[in-house]
C-alpha positions as CSV (number, residue, x, y, z in Angstrom):
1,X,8.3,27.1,60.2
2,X,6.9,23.7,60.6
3,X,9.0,20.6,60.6
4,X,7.3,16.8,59.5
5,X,9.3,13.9,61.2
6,X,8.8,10.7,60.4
7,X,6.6,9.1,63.7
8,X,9.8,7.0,64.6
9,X,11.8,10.4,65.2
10,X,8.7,12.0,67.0
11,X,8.6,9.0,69.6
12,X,12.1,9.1,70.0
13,X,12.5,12.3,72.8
14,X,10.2,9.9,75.3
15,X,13.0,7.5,76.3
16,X,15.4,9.8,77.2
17,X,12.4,11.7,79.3
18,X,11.8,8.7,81.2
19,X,15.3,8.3,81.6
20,X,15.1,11.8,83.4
21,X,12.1,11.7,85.3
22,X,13.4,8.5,86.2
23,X,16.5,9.9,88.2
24,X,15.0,13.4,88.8
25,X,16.3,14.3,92.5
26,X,12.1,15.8,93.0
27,X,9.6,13.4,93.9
28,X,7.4,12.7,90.8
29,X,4.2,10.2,90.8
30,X,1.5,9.6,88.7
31,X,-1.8,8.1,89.9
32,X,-4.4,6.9,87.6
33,X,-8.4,7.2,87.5
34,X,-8.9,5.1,90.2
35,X,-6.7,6.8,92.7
36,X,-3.6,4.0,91.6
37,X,-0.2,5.0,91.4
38,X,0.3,4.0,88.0
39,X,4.2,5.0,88.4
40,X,7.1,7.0,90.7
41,X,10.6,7.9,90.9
42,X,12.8,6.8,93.2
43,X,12.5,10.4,94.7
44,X,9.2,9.9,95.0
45,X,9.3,6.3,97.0
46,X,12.1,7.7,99.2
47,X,10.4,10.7,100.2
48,X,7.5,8.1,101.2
49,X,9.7,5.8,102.7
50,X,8.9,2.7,100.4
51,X,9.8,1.4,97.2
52,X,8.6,1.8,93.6
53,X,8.1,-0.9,93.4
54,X,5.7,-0.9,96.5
55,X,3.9,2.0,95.7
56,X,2.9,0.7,92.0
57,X,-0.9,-0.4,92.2
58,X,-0.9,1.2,95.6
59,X,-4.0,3.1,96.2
60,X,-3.9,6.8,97.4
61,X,-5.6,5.5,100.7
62,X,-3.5,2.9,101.2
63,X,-0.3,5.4,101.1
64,X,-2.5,8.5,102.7
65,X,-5.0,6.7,105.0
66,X,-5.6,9.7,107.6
67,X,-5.7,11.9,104.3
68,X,-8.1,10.2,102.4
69,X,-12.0,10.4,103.3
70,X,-14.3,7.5,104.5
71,X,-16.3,8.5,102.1
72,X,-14.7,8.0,99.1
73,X,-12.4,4.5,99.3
């Protein structure tokens, strides 16, 4: 059975999904093409001992620096 929603009920389910990942007690990140973190819970920032706000436009290298390879800032 297929269902057609208008778009404005389809986009609807994000906001309260963000609302969850938001306060989600696992650490979730996402990091962008260039190896940004484009966003992170607060799980996430407390499990690396910094804030979201900190780790937004951080750089996997700057958060991992023995982790990440000199080949490859």
């Amino acid at each position: 059975m297929e269902v057609n929603l208008p778009s404005s009920e389809v986009s609807a389910p994000e906001i309260p999904l963000a609302n969850l990942v938001a306060v989600m007690p696992m650490p979730i990140a996402f990091v962008g093409r260039d190896y940004r973190f484009t966003y992170a819970n607060e799980a996430a920032a407390r499990q690396l001992s910094t804030t979201k706000e900190a780790l937004k436009g951080s750089t996997l290298k700057q958060v991992f620096p023995d982790a990440w390879p000199d080949c490859c800032s």
